[in-house]
Every structure is written in C-alpha cells, then in structure tokens.
N, C-alpha and C positions, 0 to 999 in steps of 0.2 A: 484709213487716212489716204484718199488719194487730191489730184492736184487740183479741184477747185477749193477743198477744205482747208488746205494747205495754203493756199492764197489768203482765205478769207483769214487764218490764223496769224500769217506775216503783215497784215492790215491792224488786228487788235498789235501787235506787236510795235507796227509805227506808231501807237496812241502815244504811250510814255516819251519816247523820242521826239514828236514832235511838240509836247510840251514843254519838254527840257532846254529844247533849242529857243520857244518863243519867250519862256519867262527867266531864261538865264541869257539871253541875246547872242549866244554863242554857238557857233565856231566863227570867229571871224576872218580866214584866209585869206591868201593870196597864192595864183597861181599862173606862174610866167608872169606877174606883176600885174594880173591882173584880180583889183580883190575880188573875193567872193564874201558877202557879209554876212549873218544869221538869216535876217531876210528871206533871203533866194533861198538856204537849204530848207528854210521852213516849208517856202514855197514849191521846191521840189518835191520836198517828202509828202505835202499836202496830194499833188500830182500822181504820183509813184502810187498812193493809199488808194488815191481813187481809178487810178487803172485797172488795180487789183481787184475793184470792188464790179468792174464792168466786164474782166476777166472770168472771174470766178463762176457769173451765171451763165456767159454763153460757152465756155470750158463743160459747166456741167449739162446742159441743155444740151451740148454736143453731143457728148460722149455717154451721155444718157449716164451720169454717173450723181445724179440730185438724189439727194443722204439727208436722216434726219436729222443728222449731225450741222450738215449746211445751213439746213432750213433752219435749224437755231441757231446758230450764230453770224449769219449771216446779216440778219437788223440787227443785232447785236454788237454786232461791230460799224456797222454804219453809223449807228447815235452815238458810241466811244468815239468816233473819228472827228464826228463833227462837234460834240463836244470840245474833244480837245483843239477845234483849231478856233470856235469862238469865246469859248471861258476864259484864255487866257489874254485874248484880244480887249479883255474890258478891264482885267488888271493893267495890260498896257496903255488904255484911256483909248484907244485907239475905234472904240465900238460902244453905244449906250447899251447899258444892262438889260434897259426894257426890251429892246429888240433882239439880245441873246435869249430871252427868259420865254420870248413868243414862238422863240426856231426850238429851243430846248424843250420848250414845254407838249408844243405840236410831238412832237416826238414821243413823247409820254402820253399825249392820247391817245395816238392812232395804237402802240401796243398795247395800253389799253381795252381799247374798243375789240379787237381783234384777241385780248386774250378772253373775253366775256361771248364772242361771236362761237370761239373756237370751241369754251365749256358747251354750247348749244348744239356744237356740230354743223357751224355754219363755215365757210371761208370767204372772208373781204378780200377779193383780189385787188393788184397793185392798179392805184389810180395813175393816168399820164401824168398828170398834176405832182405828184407826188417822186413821180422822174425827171419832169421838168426843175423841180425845188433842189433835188439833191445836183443836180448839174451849176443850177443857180448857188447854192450854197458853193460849191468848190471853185467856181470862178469868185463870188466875191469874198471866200475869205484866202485868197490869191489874192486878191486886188489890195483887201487891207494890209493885210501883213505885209506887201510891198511899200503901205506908206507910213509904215517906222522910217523909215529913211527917204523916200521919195513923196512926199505932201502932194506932189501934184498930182499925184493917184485918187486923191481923196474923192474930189469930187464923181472920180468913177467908183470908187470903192463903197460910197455911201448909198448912189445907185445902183449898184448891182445889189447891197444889202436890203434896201426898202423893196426891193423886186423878191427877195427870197423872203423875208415878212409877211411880203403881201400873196409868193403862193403859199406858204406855208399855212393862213389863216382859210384861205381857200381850199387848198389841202383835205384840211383838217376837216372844214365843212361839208366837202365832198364824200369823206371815208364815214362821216356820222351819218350822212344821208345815206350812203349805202347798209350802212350797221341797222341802223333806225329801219330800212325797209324789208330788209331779211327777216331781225326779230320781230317787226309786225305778221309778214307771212308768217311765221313760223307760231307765234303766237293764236292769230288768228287758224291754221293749221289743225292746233290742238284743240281749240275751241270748238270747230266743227265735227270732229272725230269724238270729242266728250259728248256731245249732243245725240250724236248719231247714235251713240254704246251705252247711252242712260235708259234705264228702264224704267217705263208707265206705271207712274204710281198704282198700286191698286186699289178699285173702289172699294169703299164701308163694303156694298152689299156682295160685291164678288165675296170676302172672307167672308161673311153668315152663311152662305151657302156650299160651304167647303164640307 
C-alpha cells in the first residue's frame, strides 16, 4: 500500500459521501453567518475526488511506484466517482437519464473492450479524448449540482453536459477504432503464421510410391 494507492482508495471512499450529501441535501451550515448549503460540499467533495484521481498517476509515474493494485482500481474508481456524482443528479430532475445512460454507459464499454483487448494480450492506451471527457464530466457535474439552488447555472451546466455527451460518444468511437485495429492486426497475424506452418497436402501418387 503506498501513496498513490492510497489516494486512489480515499477516492472510492468519497463515492458513498457524495451520494449521501446529493440525495439527502445535507449538511446545510453556516459559518461566521455565512451559509454553506449541500450544494458547495457536494461540489467540494466532487473537486477534492478528482484531484486525487490526478494525483494518484503522477505520484505514481514519479516515484516509479505503479502496482497492479493501482492499475485496477484506479478506472475503478473513476466510473464509482462519476457515477455517483450523475446518478443521483437525475433522481434530483436536475439532468435527463438519457444523457446519464450515454456517460455511464461509454464507461462500460470502453472496460469492455479493453477487458477482451487484454484476454488477447493487447493494450488500448489512454485516448486524449478520453481525458478531455473526464475533466468535462467534473466541471459540468460542478455546474449542475450548483443549480439545485442557483438556476442560473443552468444554462452553463446543460452545456458543459452536452459537451461531455458529445466526448464521451466520440470517446468511445475512438477506443473501438483502436480495439477494432489491434484485434485485426492480431487476427490477421495469426492468419499469416497458420499459412506459413501448414503443411502440403501430399499427392495420391507420392503415397504409392512409399
């Protein structure tokens, strides 16, 4: 257990917390008068999750300290996170389903694809697209959960979500076309080497003459 694993562990750790705060609305303080509502710690904790999640890899790329431990649960905990911060956005009416179900879903295919690459012995490296989406996703589900109480967020918040929709589908298309040309190499691959190691039939008349 050292500290990039550790981060990525107090990451799954904020999943429950921040659901607890979005679908029970709560803590709602005040401090020196002035409030603090559910809101903002949702939006914190959203914050706080994803520093850790940007932590985590260059801590371990540092320190030359990347574990197999990491490399699983590290997306692991990235799709808990963002689950939790848009699942609970569509119980609040706050976000349409359809567009939770296209971030969620993207998410399910690209581990997917990558667990069928990995039986093969291939590796899908990470798309920019795919970094750009997760930056996209943690501003706008910032932006929404801001407009439980503030509406005039909306109109940014709805753009920043149609923006991580739209990488997310690209994304996705992106990591298939890479999946899609690895297992053709690899296909084709074997194809060539069966051809090569197949042995010539023998003629009728070579066996008469044995």
């Amino acid at each position: 257990m050292n500290l990039p694993n550790s981060l990525t562990i107090l990451r799954i750790f904020f999943v429950p917390v921040l659901v607890v705060v979005l679908l029970t609305r709560q803590p709602n303080w005040s401090f020196f008068n002035i409030p603090i509502r559910f809101e903002v710690w949702g939006v914190l904790i959203l914050l706080v999750a994803a520093a850790t999640d940007a932590m985590d890899g260059y801590i371990a790329r540092k320190r030359r300290e990347i574990t197999t431990l990491g490399i699983l649960l590290d997306p692991i905990a990235d799709k808990l996170l963002i689950s939790a911060a848009f699942i609970p956005l569509v119980w609040m009416h706050l976000v349409p389903a359809w567009m939770v179900v296209i971030i969620i879903g993207r998410e399910f295919v690209v581990v997917g694809l990558r667990e069928i690459a990995s039986v093969e012995g291939l590796v899908i490296p990470a798309s920019p697209l795919g970094k750009t989406k997760m930056v996209l996703q943690v501003l706008a589900g910032c932006a929404v959960i801001l407009t439980a109480n503030h509406p005039a967020l909306k109109t940014l918040g709805m753009t920043l979500l149609w923006l991580v929709v739209v990488s997310a589908v690209l994304s996705a298309a992106h990591y298939f076309q890479m999946f899609w040309s690895q297992i053709n190499s690899r296909f084709q691959e074997r194809r060539r080497t069966a051809l090569l190691t197949m042995k010539p039939k023998e003629k009728p008349q070579d066996v008469l003459t044995r």
